[in-house]
Predicted model as a PDB file, atoms N, CA, C, CB and O in Angstrom, pLDDT in the B-factor column:
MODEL        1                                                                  
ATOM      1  N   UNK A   1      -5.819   4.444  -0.516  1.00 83.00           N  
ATOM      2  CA  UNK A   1      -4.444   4.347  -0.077  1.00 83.00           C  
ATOM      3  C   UNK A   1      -3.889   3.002  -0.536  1.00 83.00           C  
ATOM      4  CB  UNK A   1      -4.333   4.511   1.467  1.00 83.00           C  
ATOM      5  O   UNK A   1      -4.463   2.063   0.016  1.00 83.00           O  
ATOM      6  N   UNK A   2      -3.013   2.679  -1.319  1.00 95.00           N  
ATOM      7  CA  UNK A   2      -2.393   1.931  -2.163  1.00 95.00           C  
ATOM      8  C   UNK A   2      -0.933   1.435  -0.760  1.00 95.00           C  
ATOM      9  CB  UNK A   2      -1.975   3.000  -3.858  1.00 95.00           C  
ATOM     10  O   UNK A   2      -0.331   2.115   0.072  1.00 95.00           O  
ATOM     11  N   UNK A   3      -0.894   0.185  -1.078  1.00 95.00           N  
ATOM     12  CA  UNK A   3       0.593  -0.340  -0.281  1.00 95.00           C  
ATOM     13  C   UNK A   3       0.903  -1.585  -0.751  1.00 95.00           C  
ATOM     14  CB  UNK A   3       0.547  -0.517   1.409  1.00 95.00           C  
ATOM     15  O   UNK A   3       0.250  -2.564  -1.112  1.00 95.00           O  
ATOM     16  N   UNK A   4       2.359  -1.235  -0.635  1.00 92.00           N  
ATOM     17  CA  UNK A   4       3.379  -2.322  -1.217  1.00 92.00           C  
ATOM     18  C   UNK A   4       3.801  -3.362   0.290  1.00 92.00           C  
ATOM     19  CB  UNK A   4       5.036  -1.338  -2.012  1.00 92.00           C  
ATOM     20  O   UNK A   4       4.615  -2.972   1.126  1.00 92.00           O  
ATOM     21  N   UNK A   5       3.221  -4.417   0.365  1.00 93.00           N  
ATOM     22  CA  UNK A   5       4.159  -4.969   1.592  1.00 93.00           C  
ATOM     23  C   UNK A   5       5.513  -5.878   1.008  1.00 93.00           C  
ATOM     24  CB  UNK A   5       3.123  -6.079   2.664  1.00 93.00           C  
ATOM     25  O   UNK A   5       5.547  -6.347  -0.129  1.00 93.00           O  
ATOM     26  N   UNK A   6       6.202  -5.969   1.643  1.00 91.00           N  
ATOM     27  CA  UNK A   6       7.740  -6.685   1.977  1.00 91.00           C  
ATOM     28  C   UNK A   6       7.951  -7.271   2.806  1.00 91.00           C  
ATOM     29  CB  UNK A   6       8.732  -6.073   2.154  1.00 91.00           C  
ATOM     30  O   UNK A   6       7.247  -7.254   3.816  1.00 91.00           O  
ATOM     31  N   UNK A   7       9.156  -8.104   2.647  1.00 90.00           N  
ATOM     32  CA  UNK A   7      10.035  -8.100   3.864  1.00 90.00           C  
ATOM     33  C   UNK A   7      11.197  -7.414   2.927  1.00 90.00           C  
ATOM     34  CB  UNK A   7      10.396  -9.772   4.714  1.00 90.00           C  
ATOM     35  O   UNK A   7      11.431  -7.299   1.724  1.00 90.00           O  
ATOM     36  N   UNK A   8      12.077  -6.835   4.789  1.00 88.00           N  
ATOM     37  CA  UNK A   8      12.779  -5.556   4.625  1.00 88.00           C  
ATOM     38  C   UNK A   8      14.309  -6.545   5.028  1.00 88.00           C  
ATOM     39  CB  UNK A   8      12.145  -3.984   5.858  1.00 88.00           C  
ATOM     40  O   UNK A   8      14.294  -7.772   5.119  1.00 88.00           O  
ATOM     41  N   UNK A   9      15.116  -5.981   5.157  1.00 84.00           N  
ATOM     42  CA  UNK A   9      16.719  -6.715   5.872  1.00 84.00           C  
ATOM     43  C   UNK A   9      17.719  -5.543   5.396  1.00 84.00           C  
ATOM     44  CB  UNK A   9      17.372  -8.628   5.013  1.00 84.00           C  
ATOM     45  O   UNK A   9      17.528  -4.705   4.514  1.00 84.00           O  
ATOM     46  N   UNK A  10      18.896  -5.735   6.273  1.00 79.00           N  
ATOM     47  CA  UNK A  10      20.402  -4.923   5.807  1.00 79.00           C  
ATOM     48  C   UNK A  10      21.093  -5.748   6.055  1.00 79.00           C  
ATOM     49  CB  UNK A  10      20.991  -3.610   6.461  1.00 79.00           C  
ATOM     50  O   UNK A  10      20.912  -6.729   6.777  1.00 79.00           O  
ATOM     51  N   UNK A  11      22.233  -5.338   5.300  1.00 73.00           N  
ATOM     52  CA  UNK A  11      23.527  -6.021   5.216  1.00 73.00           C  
ATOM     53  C   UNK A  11      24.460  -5.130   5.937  1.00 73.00           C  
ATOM     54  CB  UNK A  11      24.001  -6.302   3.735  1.00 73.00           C  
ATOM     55  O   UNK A  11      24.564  -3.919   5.745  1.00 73.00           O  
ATOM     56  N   UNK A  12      24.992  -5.695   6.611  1.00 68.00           N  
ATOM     57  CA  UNK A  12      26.329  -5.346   7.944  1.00 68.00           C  
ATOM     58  C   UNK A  12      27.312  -5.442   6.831  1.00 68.00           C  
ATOM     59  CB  UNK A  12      26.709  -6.726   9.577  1.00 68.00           C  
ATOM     60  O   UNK A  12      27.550  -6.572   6.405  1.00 68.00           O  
ATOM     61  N   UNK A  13      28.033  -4.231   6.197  1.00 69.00           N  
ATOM     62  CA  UNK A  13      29.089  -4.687   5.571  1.00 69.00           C  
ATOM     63  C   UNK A  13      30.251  -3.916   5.519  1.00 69.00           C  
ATOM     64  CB  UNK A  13      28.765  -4.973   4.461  1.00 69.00           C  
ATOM     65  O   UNK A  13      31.099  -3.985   4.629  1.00 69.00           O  
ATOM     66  N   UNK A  14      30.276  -3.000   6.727  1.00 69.00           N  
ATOM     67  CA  UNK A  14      31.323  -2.705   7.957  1.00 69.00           C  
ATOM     68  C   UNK A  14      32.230  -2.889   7.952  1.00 69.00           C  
ATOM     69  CB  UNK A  14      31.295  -3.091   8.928  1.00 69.00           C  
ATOM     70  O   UNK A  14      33.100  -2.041   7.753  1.00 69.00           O  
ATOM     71  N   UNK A  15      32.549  -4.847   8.306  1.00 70.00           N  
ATOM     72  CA  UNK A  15      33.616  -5.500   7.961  1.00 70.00           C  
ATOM     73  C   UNK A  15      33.203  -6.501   7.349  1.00 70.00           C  
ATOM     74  CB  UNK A  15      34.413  -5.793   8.875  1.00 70.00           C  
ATOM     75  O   UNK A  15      32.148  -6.935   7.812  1.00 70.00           O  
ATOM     76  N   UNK A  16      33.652  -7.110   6.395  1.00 68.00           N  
ATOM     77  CA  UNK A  16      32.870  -8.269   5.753  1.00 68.00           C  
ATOM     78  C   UNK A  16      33.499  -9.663   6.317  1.00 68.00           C  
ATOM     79  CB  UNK A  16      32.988  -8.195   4.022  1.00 68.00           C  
ATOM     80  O   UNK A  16      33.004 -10.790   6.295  1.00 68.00           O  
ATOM     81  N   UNK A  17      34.622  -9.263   6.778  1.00 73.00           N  
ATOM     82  CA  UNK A  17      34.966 -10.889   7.488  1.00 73.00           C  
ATOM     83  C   UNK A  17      34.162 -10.837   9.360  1.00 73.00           C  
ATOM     84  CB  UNK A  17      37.392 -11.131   7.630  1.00 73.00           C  
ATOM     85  O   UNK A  17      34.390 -11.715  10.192  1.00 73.00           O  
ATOM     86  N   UNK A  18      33.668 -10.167   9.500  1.00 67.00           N  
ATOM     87  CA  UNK A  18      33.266 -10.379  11.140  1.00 67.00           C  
ATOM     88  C   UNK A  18      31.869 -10.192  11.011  1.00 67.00           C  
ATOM     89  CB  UNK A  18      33.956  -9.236  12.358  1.00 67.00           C  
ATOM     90  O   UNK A  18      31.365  -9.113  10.700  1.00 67.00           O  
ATOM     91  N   UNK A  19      31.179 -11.327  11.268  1.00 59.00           N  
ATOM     92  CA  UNK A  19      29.565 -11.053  11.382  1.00 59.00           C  
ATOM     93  C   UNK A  19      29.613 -10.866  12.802  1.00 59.00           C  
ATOM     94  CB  UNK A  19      28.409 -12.337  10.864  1.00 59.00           C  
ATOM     95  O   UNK A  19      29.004  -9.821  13.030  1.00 59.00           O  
ATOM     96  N   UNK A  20      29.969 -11.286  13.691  1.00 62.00           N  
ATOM     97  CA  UNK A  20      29.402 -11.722  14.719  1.00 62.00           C  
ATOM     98  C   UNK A  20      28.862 -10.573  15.580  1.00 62.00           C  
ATOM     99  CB  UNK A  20      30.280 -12.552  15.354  1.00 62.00           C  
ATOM    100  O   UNK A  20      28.034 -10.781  16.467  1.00 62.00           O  
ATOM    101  N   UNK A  21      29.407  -9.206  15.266  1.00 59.00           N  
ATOM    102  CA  UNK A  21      29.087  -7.903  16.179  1.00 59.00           C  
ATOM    103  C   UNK A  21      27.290  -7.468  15.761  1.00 59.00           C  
ATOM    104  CB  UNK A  21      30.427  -6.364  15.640  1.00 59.00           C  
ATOM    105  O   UNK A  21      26.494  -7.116  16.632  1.00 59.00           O  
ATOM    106  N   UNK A  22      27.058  -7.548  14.809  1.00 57.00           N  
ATOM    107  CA  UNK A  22      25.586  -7.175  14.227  1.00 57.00           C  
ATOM    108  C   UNK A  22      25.050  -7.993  13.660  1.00 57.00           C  
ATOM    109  CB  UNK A  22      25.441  -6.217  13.385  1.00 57.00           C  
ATOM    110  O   UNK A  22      24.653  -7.628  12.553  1.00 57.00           O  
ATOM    111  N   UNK A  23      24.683  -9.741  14.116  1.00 59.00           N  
ATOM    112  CA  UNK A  23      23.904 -10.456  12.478  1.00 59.00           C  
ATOM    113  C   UNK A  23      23.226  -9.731  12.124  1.00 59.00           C  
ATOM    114  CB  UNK A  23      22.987 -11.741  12.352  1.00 59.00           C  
ATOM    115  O   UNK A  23      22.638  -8.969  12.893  1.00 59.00           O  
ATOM    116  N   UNK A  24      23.082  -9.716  10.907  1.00 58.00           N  
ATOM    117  CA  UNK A  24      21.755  -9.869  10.444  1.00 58.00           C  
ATOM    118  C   UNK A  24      20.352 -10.185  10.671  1.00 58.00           C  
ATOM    119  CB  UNK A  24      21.866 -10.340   9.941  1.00 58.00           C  
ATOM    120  O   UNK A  24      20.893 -11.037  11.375  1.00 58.00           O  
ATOM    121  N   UNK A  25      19.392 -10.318  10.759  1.00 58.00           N  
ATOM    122  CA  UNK A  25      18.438 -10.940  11.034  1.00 58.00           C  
ATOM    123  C   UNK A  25      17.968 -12.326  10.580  1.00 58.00           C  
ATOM    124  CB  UNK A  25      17.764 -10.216  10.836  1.00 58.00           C  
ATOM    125  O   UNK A  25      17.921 -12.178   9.359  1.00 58.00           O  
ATOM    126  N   UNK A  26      17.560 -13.692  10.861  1.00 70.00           N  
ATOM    127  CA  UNK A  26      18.166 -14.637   9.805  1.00 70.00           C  
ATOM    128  C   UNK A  26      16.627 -14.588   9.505  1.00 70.00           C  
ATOM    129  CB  UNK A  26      19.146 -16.254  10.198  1.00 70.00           C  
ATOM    130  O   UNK A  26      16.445 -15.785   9.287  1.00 70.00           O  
ATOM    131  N   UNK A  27      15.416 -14.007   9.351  1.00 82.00           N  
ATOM    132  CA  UNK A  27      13.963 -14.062   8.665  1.00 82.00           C  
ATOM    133  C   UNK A  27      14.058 -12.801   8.844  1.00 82.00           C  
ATOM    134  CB  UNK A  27      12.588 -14.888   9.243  1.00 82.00           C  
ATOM    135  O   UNK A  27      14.344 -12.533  10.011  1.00 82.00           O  
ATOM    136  N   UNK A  28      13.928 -11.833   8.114  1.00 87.00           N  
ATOM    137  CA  UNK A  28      13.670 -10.320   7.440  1.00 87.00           C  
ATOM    138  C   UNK A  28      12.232 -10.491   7.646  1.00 87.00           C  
ATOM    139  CB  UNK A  28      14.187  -9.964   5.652  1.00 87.00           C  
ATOM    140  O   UNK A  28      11.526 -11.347   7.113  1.00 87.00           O  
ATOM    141  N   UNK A  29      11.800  -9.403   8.645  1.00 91.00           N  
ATOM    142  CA  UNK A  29      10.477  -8.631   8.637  1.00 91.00           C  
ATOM    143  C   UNK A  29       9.854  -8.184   7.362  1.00 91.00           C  
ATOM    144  CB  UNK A  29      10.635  -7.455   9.386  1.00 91.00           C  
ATOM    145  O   UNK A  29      10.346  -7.777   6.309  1.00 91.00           O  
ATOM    146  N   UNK A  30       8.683  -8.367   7.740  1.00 94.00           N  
ATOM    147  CA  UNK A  30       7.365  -7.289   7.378  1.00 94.00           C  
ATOM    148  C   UNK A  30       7.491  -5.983   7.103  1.00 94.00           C  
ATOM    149  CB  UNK A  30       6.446  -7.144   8.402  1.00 94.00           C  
ATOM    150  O   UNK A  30       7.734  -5.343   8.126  1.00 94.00           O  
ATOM    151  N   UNK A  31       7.432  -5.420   6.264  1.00 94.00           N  
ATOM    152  CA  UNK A  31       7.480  -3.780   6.328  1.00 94.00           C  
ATOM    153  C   UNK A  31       5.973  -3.797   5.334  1.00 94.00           C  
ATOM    154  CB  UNK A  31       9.272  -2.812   5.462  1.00 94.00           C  
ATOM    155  O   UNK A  31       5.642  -4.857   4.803  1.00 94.00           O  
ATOM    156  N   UNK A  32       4.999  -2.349   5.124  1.00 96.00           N  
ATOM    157  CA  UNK A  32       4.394  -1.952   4.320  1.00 96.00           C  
ATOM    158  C   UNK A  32       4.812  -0.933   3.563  1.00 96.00           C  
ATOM    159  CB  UNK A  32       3.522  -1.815   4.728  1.00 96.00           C  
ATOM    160  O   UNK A  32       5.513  -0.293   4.347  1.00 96.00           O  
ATOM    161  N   UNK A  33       4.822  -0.558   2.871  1.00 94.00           N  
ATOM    162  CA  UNK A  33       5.065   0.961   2.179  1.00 94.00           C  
ATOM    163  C   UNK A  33       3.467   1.154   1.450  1.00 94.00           C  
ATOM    164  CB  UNK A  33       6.633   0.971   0.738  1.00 94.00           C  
ATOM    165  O   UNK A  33       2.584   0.492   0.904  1.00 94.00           O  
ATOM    166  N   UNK A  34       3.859   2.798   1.943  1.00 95.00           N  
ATOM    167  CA  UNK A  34       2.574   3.455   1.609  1.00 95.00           C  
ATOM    168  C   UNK A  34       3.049   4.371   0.085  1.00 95.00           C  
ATOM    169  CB  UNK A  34       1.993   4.567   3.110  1.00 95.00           C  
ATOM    170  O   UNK A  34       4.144   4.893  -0.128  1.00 95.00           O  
ATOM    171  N   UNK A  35       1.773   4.347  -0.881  1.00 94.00           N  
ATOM    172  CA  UNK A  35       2.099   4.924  -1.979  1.00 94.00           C  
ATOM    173  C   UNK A  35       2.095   6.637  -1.867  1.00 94.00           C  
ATOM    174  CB  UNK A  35       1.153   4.344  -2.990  1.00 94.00           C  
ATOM    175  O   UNK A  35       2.706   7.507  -2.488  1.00 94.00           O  
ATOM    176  N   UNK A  36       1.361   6.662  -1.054  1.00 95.00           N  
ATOM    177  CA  UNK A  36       0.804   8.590  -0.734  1.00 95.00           C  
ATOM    178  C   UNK A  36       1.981   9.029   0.269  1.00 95.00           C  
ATOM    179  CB  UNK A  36      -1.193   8.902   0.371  1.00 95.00           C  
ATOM    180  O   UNK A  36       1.728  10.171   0.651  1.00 95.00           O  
ATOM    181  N   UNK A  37       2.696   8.742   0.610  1.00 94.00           N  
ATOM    182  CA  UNK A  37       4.119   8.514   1.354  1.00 94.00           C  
ATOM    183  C   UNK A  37       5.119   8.463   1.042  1.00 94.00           C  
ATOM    184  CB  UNK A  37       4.322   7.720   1.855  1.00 94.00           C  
ATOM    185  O   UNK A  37       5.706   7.387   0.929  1.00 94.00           O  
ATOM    186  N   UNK A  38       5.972  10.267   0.652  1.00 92.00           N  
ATOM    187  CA  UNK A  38       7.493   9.954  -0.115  1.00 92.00           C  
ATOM    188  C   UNK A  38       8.330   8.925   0.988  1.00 92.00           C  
ATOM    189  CB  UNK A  38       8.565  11.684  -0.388  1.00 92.00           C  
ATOM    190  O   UNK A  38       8.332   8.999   2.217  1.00 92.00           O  
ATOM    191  N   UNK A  39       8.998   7.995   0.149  1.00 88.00           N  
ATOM    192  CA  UNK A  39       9.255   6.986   0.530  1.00 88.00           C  
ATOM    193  C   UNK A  39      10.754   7.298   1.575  1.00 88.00           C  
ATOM    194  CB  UNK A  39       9.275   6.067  -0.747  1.00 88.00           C  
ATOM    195  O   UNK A  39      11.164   6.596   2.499  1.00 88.00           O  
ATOM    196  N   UNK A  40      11.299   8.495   1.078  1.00 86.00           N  
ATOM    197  CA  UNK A  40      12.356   9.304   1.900  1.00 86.00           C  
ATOM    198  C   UNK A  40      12.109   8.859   3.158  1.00 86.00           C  
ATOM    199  CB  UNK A  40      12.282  10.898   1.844  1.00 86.00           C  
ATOM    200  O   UNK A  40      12.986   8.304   3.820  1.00 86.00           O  
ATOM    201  N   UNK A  41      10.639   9.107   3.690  1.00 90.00           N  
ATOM    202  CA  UNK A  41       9.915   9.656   4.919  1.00 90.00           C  
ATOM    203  C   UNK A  41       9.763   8.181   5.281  1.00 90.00           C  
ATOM    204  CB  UNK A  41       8.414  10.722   4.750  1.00 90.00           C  
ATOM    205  O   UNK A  41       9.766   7.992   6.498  1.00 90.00           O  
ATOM    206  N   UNK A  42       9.641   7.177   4.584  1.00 91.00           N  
ATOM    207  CA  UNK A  42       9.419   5.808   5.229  1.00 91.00           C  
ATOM    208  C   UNK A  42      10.648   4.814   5.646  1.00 91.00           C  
ATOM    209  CB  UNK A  42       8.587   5.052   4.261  1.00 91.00           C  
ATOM    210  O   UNK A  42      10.450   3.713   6.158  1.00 91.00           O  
ATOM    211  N   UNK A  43      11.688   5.241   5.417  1.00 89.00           N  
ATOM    212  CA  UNK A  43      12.748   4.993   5.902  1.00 89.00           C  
ATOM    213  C   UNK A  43      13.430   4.999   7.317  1.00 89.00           C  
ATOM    214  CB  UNK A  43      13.187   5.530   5.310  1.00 89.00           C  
ATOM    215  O   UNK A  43      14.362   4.198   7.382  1.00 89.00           O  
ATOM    216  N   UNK A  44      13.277   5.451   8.045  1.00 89.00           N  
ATOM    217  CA  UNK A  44      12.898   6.098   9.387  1.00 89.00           C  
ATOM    218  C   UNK A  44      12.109   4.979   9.744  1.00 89.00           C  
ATOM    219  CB  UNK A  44      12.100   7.607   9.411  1.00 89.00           C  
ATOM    220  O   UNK A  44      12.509   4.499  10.805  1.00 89.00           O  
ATOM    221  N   UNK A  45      11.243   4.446   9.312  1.00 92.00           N  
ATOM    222  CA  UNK A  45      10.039   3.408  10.208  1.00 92.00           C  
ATOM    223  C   UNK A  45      11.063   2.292   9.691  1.00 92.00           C  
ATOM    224  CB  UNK A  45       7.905   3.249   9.594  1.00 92.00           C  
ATOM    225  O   UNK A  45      11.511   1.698  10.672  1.00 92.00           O  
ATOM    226  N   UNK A  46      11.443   1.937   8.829  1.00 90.00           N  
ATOM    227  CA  UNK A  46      12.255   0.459   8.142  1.00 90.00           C  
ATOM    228  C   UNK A  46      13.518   0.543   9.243  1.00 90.00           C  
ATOM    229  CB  UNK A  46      12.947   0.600   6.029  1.00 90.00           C  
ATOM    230  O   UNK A  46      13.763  -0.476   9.888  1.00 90.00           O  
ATOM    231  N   UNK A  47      14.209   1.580   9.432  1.00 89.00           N  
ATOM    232  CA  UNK A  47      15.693   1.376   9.877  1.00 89.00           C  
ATOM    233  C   UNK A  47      14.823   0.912  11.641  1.00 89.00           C  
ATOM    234  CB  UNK A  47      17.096   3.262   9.681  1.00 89.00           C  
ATOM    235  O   UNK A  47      15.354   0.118  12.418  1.00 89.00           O  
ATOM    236  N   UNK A  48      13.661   1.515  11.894  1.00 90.00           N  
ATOM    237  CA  UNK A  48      13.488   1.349  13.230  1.00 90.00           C  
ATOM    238  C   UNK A  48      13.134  -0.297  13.475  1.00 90.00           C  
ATOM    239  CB  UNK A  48      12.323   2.395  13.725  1.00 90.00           C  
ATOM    240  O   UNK A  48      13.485  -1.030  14.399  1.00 90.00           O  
ATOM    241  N   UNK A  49      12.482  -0.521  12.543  1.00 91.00           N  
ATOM    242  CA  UNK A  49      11.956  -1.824  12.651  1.00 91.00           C  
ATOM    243  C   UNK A  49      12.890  -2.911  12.489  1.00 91.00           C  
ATOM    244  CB  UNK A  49      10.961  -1.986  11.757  1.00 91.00           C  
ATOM    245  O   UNK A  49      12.486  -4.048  12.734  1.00 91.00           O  
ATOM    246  N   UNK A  50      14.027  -2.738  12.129  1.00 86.00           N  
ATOM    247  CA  UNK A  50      15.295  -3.415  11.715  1.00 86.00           C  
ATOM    248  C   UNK A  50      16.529  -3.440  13.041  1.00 86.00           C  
ATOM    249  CB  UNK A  50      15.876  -2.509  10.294  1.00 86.00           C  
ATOM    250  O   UNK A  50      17.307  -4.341  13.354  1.00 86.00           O  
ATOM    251  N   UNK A  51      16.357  -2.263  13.549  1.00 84.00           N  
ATOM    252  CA  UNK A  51      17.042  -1.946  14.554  1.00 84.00           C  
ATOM    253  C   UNK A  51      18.459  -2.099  13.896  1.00 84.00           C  
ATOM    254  CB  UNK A  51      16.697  -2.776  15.804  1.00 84.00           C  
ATOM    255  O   UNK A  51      19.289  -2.720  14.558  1.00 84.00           O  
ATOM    256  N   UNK A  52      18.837  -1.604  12.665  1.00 80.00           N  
ATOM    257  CA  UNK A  52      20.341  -1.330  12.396  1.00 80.00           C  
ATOM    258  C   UNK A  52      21.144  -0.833  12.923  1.00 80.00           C  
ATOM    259  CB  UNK A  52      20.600  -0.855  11.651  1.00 80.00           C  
ATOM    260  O   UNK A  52      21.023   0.335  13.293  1.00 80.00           O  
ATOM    261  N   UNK A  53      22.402  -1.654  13.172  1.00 77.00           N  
ATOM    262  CA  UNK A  53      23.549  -0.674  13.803  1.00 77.00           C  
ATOM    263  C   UNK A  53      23.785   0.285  12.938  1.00 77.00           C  
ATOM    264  CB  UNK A  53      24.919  -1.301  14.123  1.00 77.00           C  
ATOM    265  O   UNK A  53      24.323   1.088  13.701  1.00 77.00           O  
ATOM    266  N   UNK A  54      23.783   0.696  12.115  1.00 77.00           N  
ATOM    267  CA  UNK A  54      24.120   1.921  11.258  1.00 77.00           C  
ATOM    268  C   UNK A  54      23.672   3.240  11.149  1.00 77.00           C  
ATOM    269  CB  UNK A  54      23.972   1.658  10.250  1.00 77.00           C  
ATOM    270  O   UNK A  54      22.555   3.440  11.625  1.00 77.00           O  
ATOM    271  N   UNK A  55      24.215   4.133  10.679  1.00 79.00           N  
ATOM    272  CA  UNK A  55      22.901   5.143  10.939  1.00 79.00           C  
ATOM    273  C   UNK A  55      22.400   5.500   9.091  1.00 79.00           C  
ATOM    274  CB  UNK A  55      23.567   7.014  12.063  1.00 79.00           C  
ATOM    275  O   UNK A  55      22.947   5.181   8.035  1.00 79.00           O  
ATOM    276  N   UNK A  56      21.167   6.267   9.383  1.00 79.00           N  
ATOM    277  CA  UNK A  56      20.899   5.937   8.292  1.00 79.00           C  
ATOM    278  C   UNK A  56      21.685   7.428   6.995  1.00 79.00           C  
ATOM    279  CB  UNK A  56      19.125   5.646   8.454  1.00 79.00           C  
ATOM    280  O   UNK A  56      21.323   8.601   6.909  1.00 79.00           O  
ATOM    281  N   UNK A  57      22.377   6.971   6.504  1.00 76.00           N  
ATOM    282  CA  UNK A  57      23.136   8.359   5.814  1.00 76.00           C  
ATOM    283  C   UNK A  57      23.280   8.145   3.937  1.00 76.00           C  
ATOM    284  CB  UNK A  57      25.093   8.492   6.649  1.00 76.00           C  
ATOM    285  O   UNK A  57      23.658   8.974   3.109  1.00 76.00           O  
ATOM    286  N   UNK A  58      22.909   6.997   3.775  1.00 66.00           N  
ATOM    287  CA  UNK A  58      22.373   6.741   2.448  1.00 66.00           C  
ATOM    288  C   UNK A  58      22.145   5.419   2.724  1.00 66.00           C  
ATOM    289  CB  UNK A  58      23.256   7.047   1.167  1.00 66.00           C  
ATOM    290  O   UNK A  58      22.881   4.799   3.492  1.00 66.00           O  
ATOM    291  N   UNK A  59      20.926   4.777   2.020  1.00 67.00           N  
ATOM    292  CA  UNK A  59      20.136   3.958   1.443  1.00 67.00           C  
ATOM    293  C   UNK A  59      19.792   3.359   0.461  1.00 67.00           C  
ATOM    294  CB  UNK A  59      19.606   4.154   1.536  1.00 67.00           C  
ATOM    295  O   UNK A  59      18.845   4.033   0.056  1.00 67.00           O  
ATOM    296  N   UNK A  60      19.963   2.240  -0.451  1.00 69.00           N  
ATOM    297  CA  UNK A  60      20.526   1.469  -1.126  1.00 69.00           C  
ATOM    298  C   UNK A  60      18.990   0.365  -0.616  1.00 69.00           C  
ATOM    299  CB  UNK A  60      22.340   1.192  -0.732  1.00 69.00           C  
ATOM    300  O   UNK A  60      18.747  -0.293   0.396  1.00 69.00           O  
ATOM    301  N   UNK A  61      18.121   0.659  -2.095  1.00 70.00           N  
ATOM    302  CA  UNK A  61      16.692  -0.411  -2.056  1.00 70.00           C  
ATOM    303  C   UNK A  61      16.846  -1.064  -3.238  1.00 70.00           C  
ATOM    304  CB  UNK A  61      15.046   0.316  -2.034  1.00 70.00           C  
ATOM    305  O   UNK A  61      16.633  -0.539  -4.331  1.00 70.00           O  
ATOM    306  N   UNK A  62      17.448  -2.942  -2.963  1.00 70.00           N  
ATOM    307  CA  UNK A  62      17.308  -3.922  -4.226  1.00 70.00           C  
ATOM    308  C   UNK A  62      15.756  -4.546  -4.039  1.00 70.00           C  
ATOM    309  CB  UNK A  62      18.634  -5.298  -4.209  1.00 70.00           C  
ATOM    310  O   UNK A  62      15.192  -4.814  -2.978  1.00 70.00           O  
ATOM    311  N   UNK A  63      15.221  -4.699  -5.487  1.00 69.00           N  
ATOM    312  CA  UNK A  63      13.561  -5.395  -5.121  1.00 69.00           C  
ATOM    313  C   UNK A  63      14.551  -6.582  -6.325  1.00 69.00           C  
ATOM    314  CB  UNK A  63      11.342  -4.196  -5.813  1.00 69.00           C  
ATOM    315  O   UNK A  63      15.157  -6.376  -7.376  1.00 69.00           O  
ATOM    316  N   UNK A  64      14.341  -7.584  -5.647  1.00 65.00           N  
ATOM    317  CA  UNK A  64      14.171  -9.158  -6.559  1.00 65.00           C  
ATOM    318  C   UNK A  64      12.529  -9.619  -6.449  1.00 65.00           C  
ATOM    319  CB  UNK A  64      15.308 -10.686  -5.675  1.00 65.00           C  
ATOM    320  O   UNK A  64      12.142 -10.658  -6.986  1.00 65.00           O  
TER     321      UNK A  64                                                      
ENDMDL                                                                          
END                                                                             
């Protein structure tokens, strides 16, 4: 079983002039991703672990 770890984060961009209802997190968690694991299906554990106000209805993954 092969895994990618990270840290994970979202961007609140809702309204872009008002942070104050949802920061951000200011240190982005830990996540793992599993390779044997469509990643569809691991999304669900990231939004939980993030606790986003959003719901999840498309998903948008930058790797730097």
């Amino acid at each position: 079983m092969a895994t990618f770890a990270c840290r994970v984060q979202f961007l609140d961009d809702t309204d872009p002039f008002n942070s104050t209802n949802f920061p951000e997190p200011t240190r982005p968690p830990h996540f793992t991703f599993r390779e044997d694991i469509p990643l569809i299906n691991q999304i669900a554990g990231v939004h939980r672990l993030l606790k986003a106000p959003h719901k999840v209805l498309g998903v948008l993954l930058l790797w730097s």
